[in-house]
N, C-alpha and C positions, 0 to 999 in steps of 0.2 A: 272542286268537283267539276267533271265536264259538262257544257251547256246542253253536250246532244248525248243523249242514252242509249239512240242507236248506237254508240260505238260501245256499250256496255252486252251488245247482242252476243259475239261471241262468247264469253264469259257465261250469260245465262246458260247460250245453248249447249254448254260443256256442260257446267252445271247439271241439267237438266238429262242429257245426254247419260253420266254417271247414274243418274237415281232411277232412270229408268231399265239400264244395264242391270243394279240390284233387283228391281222389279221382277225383270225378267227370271233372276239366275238364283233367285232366293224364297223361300215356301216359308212362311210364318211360323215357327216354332211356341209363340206366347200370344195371345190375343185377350186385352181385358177392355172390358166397360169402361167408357169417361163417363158416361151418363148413359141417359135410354137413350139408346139406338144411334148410339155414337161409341167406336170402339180405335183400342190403336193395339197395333200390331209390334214386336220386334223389328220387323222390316220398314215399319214407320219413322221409328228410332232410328236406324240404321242411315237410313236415308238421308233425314234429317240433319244428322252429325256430318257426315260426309258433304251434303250440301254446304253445309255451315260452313266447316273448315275450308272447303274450297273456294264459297268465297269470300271469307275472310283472307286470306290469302290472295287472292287476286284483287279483292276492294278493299283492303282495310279502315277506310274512311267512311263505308256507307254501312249503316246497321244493318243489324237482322233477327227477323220476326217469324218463328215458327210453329205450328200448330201447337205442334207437341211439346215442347221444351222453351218455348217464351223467348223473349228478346234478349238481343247484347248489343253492341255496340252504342256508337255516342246519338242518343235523339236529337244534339242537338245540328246535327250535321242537317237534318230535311231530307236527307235520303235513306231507304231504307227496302232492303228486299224484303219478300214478304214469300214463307214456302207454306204449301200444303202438299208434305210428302208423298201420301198418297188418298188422292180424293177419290171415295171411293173403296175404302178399308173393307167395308164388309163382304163385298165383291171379290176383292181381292183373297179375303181371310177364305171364300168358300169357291174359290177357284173360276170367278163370272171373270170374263175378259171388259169388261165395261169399270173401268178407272184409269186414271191418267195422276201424273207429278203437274203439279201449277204451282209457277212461280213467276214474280212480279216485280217489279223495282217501281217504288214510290217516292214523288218530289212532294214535300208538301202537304204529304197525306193526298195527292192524287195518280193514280196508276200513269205512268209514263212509256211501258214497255213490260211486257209479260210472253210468257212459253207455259204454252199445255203441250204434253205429251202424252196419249194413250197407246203406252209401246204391244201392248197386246195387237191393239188395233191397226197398227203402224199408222198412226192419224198424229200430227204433230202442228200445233198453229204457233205463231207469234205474231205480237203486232207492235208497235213503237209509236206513240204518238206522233201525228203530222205526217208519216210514215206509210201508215195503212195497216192492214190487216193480209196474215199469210196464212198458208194452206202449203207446207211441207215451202216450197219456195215461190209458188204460185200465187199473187196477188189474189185478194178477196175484195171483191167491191160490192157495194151495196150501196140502194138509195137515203139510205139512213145514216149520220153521222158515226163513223166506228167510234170515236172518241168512247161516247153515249155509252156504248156495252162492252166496253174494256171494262172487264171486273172480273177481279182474282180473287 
């Protein structure tokens, strides 16, 4: 596996790119309870699978971990994308433009590089460890460590 995750950016942001295209182009046909006031959608699924296989496909070496549907790949690699489909379901499920696709790629069990998308909102960040933090392409600075609130 490569040292630097930045080069794994493209890859996400296709990824993420994809689940938010469904986001936009697909209205929830099935919505159930996981629990109280946690619910998942067909579009969740949807999402989820498509993310998977894609990047499975493009990383086959690095696992993946998603809300909905649980882990595959080898744990013992240390690396590991991490999806929440769609953060933000019940939103979604009743038509609020406020949710986004969050996805992650961890070394270690520590977040290395992450993409939120809220395509409603056309609001899109990523950041990459060591890296910094973005704002569609726009660097984000801040006097506080980004490291600290990289959390997917």
């Amino acid at each position: 596996m490569t040292p630097d995750p930045g080069s794994l950016l493209p890859v996400a942001l296709q990824a993420v790119t994809a689940a938010s295209e469904l986001m936009r182009t697909r209205r929830p046909t099935m919505v159930t309870e996981k629990s109280d006031r946690d619910l998942v959608s067909d579009v969740d699924l949807a999402i989820e699978r498509a993310v998977r296989a894609r990047l499975q496909d493009a990383t086959p070496r690095i696992g993946f971990l998603g809300e909905e549907e649980g882990r595959s790949g080898d744990p013992a690699s240390g690396w590991l994308w991490t999806l929440d489909p769609i953060d933000g379901t019940s939103n979604f499920a009743h038509a609020i433009p406020l949710c986004a696709c969050s996805l992650a790629l961890l070394h270690d069990g520590r977040p290395v590089l992450a993409v939120i998308d809220a395509p409603f909102l056309g609001q899109r960040y990523h950041a990459i460890e060591g890296h910094g933090a973005y704002h569609r392409s726009e660097e984000h600075t801040s006097e506080l460590q980004s490291r600290q609130y990289l959390v997917c």
